[in-house]
RODO-2510 file (C-alpha; in nm, 4 decimals, decimal comma):
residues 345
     n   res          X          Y          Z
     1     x     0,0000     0,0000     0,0000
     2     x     0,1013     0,3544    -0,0708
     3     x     0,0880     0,6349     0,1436
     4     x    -0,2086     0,8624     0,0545
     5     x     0,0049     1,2366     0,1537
     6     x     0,3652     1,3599     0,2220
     7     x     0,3498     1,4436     0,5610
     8     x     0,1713     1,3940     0,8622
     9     x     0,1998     1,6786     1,1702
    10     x     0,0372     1,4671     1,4475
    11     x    -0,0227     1,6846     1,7974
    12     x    -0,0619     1,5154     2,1443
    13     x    -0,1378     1,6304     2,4825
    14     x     0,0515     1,5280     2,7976
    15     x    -0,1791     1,3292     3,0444
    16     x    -0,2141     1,2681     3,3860
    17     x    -0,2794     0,9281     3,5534
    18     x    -0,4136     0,7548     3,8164
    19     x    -0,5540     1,1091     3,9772
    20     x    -0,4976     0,9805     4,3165
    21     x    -0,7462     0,7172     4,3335
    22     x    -0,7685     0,5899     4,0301
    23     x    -0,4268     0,3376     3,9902
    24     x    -0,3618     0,2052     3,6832
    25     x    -0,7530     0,3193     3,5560
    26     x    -0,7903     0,6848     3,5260
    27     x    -0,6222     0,9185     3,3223
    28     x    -0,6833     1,2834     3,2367
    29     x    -0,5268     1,4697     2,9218
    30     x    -0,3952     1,8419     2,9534
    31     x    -0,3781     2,0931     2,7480
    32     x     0,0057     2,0865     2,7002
    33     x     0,1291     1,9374     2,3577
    34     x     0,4475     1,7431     2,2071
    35     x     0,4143     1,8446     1,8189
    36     x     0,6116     1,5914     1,5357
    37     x     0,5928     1,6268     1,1698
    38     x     0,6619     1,3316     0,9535
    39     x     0,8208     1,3376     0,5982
    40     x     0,8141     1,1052     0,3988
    41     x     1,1941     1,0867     0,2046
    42     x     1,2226     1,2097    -0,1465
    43     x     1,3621     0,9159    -0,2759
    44     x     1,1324     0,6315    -0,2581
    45     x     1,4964     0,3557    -0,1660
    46     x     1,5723     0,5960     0,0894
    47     x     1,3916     0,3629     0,4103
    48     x     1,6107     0,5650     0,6718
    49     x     1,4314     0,7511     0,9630
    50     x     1,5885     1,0842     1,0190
    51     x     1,4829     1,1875     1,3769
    52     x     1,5048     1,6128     1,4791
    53     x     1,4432     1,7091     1,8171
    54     x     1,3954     2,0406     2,0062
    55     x     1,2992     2,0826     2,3515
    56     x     1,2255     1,7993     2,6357
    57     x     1,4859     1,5256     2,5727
    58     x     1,7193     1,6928     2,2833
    59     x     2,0386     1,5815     2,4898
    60     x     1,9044     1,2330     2,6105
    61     x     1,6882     1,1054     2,3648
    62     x     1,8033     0,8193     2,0713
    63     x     1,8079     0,9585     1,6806
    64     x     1,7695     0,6185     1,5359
    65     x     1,5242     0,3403     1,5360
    66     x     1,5219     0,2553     1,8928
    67     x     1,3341     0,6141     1,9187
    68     x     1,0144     0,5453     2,0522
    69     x     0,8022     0,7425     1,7983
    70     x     0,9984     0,5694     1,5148
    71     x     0,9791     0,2097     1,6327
    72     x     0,6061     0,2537     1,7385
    73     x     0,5642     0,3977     1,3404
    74     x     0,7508     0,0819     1,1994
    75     x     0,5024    -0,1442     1,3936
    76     x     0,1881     0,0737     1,3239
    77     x     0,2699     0,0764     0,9442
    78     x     0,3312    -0,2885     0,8662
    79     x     0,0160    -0,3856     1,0726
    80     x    -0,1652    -0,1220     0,8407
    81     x     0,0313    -0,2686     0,4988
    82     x     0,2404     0,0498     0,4492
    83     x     0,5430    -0,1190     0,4533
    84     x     0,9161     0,0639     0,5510
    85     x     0,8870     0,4135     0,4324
    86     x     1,1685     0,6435     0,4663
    87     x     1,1000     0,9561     0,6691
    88     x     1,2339     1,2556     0,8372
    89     x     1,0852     1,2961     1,1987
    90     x     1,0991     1,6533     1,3631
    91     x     0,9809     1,6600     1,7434
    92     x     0,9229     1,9328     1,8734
    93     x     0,8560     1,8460     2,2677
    94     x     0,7119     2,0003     2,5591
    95     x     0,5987     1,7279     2,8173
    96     x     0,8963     1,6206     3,0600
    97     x     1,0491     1,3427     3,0229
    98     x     0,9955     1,0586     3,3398
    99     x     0,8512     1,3123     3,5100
   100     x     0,4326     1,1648     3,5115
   101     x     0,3188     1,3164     3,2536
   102     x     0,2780     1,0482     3,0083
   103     x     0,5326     1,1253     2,7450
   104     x     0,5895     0,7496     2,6722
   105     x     0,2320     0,7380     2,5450
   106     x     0,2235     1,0325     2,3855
   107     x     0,5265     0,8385     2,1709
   108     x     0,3299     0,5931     2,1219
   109     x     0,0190     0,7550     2,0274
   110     x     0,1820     0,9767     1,8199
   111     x     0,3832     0,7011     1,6184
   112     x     0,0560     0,5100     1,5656
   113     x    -0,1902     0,8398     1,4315
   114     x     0,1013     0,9211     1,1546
   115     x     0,1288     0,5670     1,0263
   116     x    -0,3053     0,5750     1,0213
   117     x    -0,3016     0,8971     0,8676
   118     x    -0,0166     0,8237     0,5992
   119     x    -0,2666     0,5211     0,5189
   120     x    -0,6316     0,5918     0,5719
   121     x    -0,8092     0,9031     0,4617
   122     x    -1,0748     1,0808     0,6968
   123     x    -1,0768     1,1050     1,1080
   124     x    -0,8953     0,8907     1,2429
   125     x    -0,9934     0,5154     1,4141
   126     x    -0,9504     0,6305     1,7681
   127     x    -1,0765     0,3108     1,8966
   128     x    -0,8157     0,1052     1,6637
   129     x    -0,5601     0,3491     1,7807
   130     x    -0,6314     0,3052     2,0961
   131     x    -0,6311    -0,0368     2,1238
   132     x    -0,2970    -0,0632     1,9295
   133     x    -0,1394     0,1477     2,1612
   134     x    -0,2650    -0,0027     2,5040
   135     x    -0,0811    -0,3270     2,3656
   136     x     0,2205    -0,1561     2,3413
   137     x     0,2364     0,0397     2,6081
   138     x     0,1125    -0,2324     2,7977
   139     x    -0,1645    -0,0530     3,0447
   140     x    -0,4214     0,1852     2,9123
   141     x    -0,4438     0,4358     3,1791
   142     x    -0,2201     0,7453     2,9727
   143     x    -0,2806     0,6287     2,6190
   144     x    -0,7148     0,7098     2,6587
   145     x    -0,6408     1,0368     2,7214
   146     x    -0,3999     1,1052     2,4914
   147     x    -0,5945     0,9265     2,2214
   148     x    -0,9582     1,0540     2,3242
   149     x    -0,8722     1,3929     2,5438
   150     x    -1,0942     1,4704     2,8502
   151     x    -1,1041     1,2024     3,1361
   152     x    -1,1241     0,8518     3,0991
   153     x    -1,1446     0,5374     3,2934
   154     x    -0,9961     0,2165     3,1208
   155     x    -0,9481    -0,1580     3,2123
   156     x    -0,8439    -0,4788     3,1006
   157     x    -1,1219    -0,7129     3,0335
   158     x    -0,9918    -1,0817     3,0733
   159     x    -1,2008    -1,3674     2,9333
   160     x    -1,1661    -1,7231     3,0224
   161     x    -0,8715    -1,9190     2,8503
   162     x    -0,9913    -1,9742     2,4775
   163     x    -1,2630    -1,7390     2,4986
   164     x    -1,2110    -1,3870     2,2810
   165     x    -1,5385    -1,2838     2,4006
   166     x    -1,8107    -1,2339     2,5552
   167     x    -2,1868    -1,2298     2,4953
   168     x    -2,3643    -0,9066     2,5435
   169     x    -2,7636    -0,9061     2,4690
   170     x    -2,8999    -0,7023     2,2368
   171     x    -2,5452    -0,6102     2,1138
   172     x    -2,2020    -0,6540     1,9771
   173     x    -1,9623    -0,9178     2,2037
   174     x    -1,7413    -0,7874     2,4525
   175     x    -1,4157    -0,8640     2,3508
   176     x    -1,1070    -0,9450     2,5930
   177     x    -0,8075    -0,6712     2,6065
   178     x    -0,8639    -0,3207     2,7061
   179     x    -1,1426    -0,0887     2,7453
   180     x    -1,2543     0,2837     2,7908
   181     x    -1,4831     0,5188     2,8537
   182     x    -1,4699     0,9174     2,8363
   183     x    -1,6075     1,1241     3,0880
   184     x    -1,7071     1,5049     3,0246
   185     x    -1,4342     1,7503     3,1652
   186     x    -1,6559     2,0559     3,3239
   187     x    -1,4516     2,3306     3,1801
   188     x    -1,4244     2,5122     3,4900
   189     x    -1,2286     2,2882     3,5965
   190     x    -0,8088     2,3381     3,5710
   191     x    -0,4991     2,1653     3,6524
   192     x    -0,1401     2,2708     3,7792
   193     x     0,1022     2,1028     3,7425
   194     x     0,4367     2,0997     3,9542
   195     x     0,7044     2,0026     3,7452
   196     x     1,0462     1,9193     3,9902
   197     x     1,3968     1,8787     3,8374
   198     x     1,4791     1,5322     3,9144
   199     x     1,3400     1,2524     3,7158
   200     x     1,1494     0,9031     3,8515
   201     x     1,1307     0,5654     3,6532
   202     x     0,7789     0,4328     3,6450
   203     x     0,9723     0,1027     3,6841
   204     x     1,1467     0,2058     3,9932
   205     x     0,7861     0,3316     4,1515
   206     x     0,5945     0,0233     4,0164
   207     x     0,8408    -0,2313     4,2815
   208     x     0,7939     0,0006     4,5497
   209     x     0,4273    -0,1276     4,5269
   210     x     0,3329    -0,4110     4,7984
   211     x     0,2204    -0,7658     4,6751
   212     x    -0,0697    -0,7708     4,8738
   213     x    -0,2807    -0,4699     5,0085
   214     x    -0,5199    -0,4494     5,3484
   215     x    -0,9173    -0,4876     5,1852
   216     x    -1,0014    -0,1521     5,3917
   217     x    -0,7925     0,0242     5,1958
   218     x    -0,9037    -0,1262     4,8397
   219     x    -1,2596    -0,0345     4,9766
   220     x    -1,1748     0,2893     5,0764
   221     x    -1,0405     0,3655     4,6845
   222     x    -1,3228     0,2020     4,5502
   223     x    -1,5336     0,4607     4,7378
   224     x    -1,3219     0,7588     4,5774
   225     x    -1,2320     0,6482     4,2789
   226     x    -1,6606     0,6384     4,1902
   227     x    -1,6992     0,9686     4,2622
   228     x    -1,4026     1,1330     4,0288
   229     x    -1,6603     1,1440     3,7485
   230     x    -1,8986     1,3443     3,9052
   231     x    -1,5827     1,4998     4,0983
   232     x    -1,4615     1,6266     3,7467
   233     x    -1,8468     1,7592     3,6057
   234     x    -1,9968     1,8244     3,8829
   235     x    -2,3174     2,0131     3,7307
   236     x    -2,4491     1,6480     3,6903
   237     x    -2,5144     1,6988     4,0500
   238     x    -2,7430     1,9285     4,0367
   239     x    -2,9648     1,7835     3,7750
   240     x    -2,9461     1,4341     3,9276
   241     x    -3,0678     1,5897     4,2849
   242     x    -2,6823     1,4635     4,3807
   243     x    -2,5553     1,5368     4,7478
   244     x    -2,3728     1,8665     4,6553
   245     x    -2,6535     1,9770     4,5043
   246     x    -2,8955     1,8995     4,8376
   247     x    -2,6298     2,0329     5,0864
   248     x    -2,7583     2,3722     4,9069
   249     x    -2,4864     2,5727     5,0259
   250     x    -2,5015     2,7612     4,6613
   251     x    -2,1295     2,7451     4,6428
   252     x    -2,1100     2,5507     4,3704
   253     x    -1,6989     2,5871     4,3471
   254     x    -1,6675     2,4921     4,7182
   255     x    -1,8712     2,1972     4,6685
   256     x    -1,7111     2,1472     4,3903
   257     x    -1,3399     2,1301     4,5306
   258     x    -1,4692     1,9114     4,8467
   259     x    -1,6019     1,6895     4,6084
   260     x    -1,2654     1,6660     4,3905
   261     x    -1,0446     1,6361     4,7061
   262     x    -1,2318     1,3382     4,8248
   263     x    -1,2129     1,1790     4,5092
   264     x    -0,7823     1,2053     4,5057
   265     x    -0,7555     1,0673     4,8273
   266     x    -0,5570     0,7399     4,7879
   267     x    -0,4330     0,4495     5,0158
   268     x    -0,3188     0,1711     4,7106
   269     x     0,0209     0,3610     4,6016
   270     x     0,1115     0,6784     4,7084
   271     x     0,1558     0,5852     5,0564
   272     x     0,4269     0,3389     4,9462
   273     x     0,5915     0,5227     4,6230
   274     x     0,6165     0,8289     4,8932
   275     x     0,9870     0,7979     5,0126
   276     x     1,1157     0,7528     4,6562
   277     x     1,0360     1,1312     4,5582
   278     x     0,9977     1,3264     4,9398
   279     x     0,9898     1,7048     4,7777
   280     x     0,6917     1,5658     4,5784
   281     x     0,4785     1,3792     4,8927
   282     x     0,5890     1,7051     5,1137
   283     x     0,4341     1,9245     4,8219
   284     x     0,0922     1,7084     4,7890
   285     x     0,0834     1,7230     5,1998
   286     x     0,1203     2,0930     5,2064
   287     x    -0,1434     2,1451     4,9459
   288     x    -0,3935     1,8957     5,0887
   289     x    -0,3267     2,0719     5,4262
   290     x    -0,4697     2,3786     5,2679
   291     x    -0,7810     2,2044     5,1247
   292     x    -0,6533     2,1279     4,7438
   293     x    -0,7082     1,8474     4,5631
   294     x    -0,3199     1,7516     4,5216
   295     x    -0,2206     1,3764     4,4409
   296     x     0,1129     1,2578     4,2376
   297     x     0,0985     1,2367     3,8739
   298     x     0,0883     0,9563     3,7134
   299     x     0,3961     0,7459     3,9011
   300     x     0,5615     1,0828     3,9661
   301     x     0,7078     1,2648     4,0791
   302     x     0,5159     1,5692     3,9020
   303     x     0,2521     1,7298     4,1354
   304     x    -0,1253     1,7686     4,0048
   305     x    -0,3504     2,0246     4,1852
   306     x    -0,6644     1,9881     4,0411
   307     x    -0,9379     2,2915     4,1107
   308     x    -1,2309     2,4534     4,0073
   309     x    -1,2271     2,7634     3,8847
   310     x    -0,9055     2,9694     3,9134
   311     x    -0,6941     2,9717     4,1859
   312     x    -0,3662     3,0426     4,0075
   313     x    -0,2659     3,3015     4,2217
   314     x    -0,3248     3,1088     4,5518
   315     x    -0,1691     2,7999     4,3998
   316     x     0,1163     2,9752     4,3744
   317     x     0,1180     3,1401     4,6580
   318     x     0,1241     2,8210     4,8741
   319     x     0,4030     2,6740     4,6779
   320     x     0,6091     2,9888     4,6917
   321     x     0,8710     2,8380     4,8504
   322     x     0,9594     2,5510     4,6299
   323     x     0,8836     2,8000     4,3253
   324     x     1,1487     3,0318     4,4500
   325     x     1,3836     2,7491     4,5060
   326     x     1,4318     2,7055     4,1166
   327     x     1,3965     2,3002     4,1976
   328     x     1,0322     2,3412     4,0528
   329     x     0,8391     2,5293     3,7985
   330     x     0,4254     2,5088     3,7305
   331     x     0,2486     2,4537     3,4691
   332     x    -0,1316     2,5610     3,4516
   333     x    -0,3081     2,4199     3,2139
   334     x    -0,6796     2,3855     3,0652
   335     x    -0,7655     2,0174     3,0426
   336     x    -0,7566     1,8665     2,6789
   337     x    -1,0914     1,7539     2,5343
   338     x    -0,9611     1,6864     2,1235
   339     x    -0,7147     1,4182     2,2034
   340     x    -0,4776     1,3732     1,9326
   341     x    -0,4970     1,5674     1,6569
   342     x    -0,3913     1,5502     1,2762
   343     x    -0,3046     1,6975     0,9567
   344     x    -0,1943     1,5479     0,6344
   345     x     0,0013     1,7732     0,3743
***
């Protein structure tokens, strides 16, 4: 098969996972972008990747095949029957490196939307996508955002062995593998995020996780975790007849930002993940002391503060200290509700 343009300029937001609560489920995507243009070689024998990059990982990261964005293309094109095409990749990259904030998916995602877009015309197969790059990544929890923007919760659907699905009435089979679903973002609702200057391995903070974990505490997640939808839009409150909505305070905001600091409260892995990154867990105490809805991003060791409506200036206020110790900076941020985004040339 042929490629049907030139060049692809594929745009993905950073992301944001877990949310406190939510481990290994929830992710949230932020209106902060890594941008990459793919073009495709002049000469047709000319199968080398070139690889440009400015910004977030220009001294670290590999100019070769091994680059995550390239390998993640090779794969994504011969599964859609594009073959090895030659190409010059330019990245131009904002989201931190090992730092929470999902750039490993947004590799991913972005290596898989350029090889759909060099071979299928139209919007792109977000579920395909998706699906392609939970595989790879191997969990789904920072790839749904960055493939469908806004919130989403995702999980891993295991059938019996030799069973590829299951039997839904009334419609199509569930099939085994990974899942979604995307929650509406109220847009009053903002992010900041506290970006420190030393870097944490999601490998390292996965084995600081226990084996085994007390059942009050996976109960007590459960109970937060449910309410991070509603936490997130919380006008659904008042036309359901939802508690916030009953209290009738008619501070929406406060009720609001109780609502979303309930929901971050955690007890499966920040508690243990906490002594690999202490200027992060110090951070999320202060801010929780003060009422904010603070909880480690993704594994870390980036600090979220989720809030509605804007509290920039207090945000910043309480984290003065670390601000002026040029060990952090913030980022605050809209979240993302497009996802990944395209355009062919």
């Amino acid at each position: 098969m042929a490629p049907i343009c030139n060049q692809v300029r594929v745009r993905v937001p950073a992301t944001s996972a877990n949310l406190g609560s939510g481990f290994d489920t929830v992710g949230l995507a932020l209106d902060y972008h890594d941008e990459l243009t793919f073009t495709l070689n002049d000469d047709p024998a000319d199968g080398v990747a070139h690889v440009v990059i400015h910004g977030e990982g220009e001294d670290t990261l590999p100019r070769d095949e091994t680059h995550l964005v390239v390998s993640t293309f090779r794969r994504a094109c011969a599964t859609l029957g594009l073959g090895r095409l030659g190409f010059t990749l330019e990245a131009t990259n904002n989201i931190p490196q090992a730092r929470g904030m999902g750039s490993s998916a947004e590799a991913i995602v972005a290596g898989i939307a350029a090889a759909a877009a060099f071979a299928q015309p139209g919007a792109l197969n977000r579920p395909a996508i998706f699906d392609m790059a939970a595989q790879i990544e191997g969990h789904p929890d920072n790839v749904a955002p960055a493939v469908f923007g806004g919130l989403t919760v995702s999980w891993d659907f295991e059938t019996a062995e030799g069973v590829g699905s299951v039997a839904i009435p009334g419609g199509d089979p569930l099939h085994g593998g990974f899942h979604t679903v995307n929650y509406p973002v109220d847009p009053a609702i903002t992010a900041a995020v506290f970006v420190p200057d030393y870097e944490l391995s999601t490998e390292k903070a996965r084995r600081a996780l226990p084996a085994e974990l007390p059942y009050k505490d996976a109960v007590y997640n459960v109970s937060r975790v449910g309410l991070l939808p509603a936490a997130m839009n919380p006008s659904v409150l008042a036309t359901t007849g939802g508690a916030a909505a009953a209290e009738g305070s008619g501070d929406a905001g406060h009720e609001a930002n109780a609502l979303l600091f309930t929901a971050t409260q955690d007890r499966l892995h920040q508690p243990y993940r906490g002594g690999l990154m202490p200027p992060s867990t110090e951070l999320i105490a202060l801010f929780r002391s003060k009422g904010y809805a603070a909880a480690v991003s993704g594994a870390g060791p980036c600090v979220l503060v989720l809030h509605y409506g804007d509290a920039r200036a207090a945000i910043d206020e309480i984290a003065a200290e670390q601000l002026a110790s040029g060990h952090w900076k913030v980022l605050h941020l809209p979240i993302n509700t497009a996802g990944v985004e395209i355009e062919r040339a």
